[in-house]
Structure formats: structure tokens, C-alpha cells
C-alpha positions in Angstrom: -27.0 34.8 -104.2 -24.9 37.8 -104.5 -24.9 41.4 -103.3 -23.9 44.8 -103.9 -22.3 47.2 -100.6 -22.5 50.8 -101.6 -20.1 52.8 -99.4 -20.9 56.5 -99.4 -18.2 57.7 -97.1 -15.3 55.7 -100.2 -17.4 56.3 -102.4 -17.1 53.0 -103.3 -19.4 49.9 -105.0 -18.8 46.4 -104.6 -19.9 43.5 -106.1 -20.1 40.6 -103.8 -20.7 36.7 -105.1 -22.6 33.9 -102.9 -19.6 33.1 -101.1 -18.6 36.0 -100.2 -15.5 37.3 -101.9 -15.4 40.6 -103.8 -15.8 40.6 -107.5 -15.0 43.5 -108.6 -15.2 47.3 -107.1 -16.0 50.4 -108.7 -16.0 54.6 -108.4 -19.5 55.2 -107.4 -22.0 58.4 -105.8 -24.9 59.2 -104.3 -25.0 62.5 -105.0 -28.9 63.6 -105.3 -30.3 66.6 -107.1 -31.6 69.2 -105.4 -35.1 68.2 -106.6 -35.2 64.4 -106.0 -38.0 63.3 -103.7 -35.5 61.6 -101.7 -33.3 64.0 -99.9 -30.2 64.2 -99.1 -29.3 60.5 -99.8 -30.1 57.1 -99.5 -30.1 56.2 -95.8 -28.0 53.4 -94.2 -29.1 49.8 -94.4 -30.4 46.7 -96.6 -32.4 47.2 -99.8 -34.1 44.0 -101.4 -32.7 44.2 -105.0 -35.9 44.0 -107.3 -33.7 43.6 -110.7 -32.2 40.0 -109.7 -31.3 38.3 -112.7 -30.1 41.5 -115.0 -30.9 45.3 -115.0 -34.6 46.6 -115.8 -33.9 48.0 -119.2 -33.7 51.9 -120.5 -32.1 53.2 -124.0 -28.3 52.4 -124.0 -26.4 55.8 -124.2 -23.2 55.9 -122.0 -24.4 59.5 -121.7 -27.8 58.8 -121.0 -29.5 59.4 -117.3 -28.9 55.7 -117.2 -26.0 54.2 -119.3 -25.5 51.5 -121.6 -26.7 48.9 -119.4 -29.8 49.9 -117.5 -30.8 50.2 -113.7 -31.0 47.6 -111.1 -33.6 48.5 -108.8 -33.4 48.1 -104.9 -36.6 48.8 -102.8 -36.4 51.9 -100.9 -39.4 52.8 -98.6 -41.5 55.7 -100.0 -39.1 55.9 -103.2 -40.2 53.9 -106.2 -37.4 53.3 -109.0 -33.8 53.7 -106.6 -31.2 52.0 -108.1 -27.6 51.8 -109.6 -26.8 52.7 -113.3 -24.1 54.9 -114.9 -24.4 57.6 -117.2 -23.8 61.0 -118.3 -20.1 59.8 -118.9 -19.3 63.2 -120.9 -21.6 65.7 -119.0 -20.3 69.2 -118.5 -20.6 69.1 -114.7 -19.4 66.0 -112.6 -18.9 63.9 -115.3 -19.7 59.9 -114.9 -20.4 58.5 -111.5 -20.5 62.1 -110.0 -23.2 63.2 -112.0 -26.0 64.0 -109.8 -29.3 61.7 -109.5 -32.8 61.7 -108.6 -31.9 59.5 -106.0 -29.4 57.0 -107.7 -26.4 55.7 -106.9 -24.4 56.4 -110.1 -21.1 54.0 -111.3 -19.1 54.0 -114.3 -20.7 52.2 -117.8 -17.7 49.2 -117.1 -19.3 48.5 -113.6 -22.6 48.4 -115.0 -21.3 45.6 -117.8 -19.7 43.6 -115.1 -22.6 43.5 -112.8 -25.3 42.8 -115.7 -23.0 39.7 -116.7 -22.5 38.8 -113.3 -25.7 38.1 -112.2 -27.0 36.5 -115.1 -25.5 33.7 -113.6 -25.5 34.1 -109.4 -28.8 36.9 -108.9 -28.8 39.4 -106.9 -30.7 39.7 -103.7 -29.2 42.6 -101.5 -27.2 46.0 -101.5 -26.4 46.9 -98.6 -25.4 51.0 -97.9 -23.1 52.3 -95.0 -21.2 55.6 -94.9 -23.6 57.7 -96.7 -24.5 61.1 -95.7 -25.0 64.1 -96.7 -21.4 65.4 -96.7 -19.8 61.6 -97.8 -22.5 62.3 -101.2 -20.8 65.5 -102.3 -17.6 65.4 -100.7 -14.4 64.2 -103.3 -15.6 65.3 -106.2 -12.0 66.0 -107.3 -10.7 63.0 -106.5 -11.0 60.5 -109.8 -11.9 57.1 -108.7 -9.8 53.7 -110.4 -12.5 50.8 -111.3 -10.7 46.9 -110.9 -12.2 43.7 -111.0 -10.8 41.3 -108.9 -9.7 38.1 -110.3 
């Protein structure tokens, strides 16, 4: 079974198969909306993945709240419907995986593609978060992340 490791700090998402080696890596935030229930991020630690075999569905639009590819959900204590999706690609502030979330961890549409096809064939059990706070959330917002899959 595979995971995902979220690292707030790099702002970084990786996609991690049975064995262990890294599958691809992505751009990716946790930077919440002032009005999200869950404040001021996702804490530190291992989430059960609730979406195992592909992401719960939502409208594709790359400039939707959730992308083109929909969310997979992670179990959060207290927080019902945490996950990781893309979208607002084009939005007038923070664009793409900056975009702020109700509690999200937001990635680019391409990681979201890579993912869904992924584990349609080795599910997904875990993410595991390190590095997030507060200031890891908001802080590079300048700095334009480069997605790569590993080969």
C-alpha cells in the first residue's frame, strides 16, 4: 500500500509506493482561510486516507475549489472532508497550490493526475504531515514550486 508525506515547512507532497521509493513529488500548501474550522493548519502526524483506490469525485474544473481530478480524503479528528486536491489554477490571488483552503492541502492539477492513476493500481492508506505550522503554511509564497515525477 502506498502513501502520501505532506511537508509543510518544503512545501512539498510526495507520493510514496509499497516499497517505499518516491514516485513523484509535487508544489503543494496548507494555507487555510481565515474562516476554515480548522485553524491554522493541519497538525503533525498520520492521517488514515479514506479515498484509497481513486479520489472522491467533484466537478472537474482546473479552476475549481477542487481541480480536475477530485479530493482524496484523509481522517482528521473533529474535521470532516480534509484532503488533497488542486485548483483555482488561474485565481487572482495565490494562484494554484497557494490558493487558500478550508483546510486542504492544495497541489497542482498534474499531481492530482499522477496520484488518481497511481493508486488505481497500489491504494492508498496513509499521508503522513511533518513541518507544518503556521508560518511554514504562508511563508514562500513567492517562491514558484517545479513538479517531477520520478522515474
Amino acid at each position: 500500500m502506498s502513501k502520501l508525506k505532506f511537508n509543510g515547512a518544503q512545501h512539498q507532497l510526495m507520493l510514496v509506493d509499497r516499497q517505499g521509493k518516491v514516485v513523484g513529488t509535487w508544489t503543494a500548501y496548507n494555507n487555510i482561510d481565515s474562516h476554515a474550522t480548522i485553524q491554522p493548519h493541519i497538525p503533525d502526524g498520520t492521517y488514515a486516507v479514506v479515498d484509497t483506490a481513486r479520489p472522491h469525485p467533484h466537478a472537474a474544473d482546473p479552476n475549481g475549489p477542487y481541480g480536475s481530478y477530485g479530493i482524496v480524503r484523509f481522517n482528521v479528528p473533529g474535521h470532516v472532508g480534509v484532503g488533497v486536491h488542486s485548483g483555482r489554477a488561474n485565481a487572482r490571488h495565490l494562484p494554484g497550490p497557494q490558493h487558500p483552503t478550508m483546510g486542504c492541502i492544495r497541489t497542482s492539477d498534474a499531481a492530482m493526475k499522477s496520484i488518481k492513476d497511481f493508486m488505481a493500481g497500489d491504494p492508498l492508506t496513509m499521508i503522513v504531515i511533518s513541518g507544518n505550522s503556521q508560518s511554514s503554511a504562508h511563508a514562500g509564497h513567492a517562491r514558484l514550486g517545479v513538479a517531477h515525477v520520478h522515474p
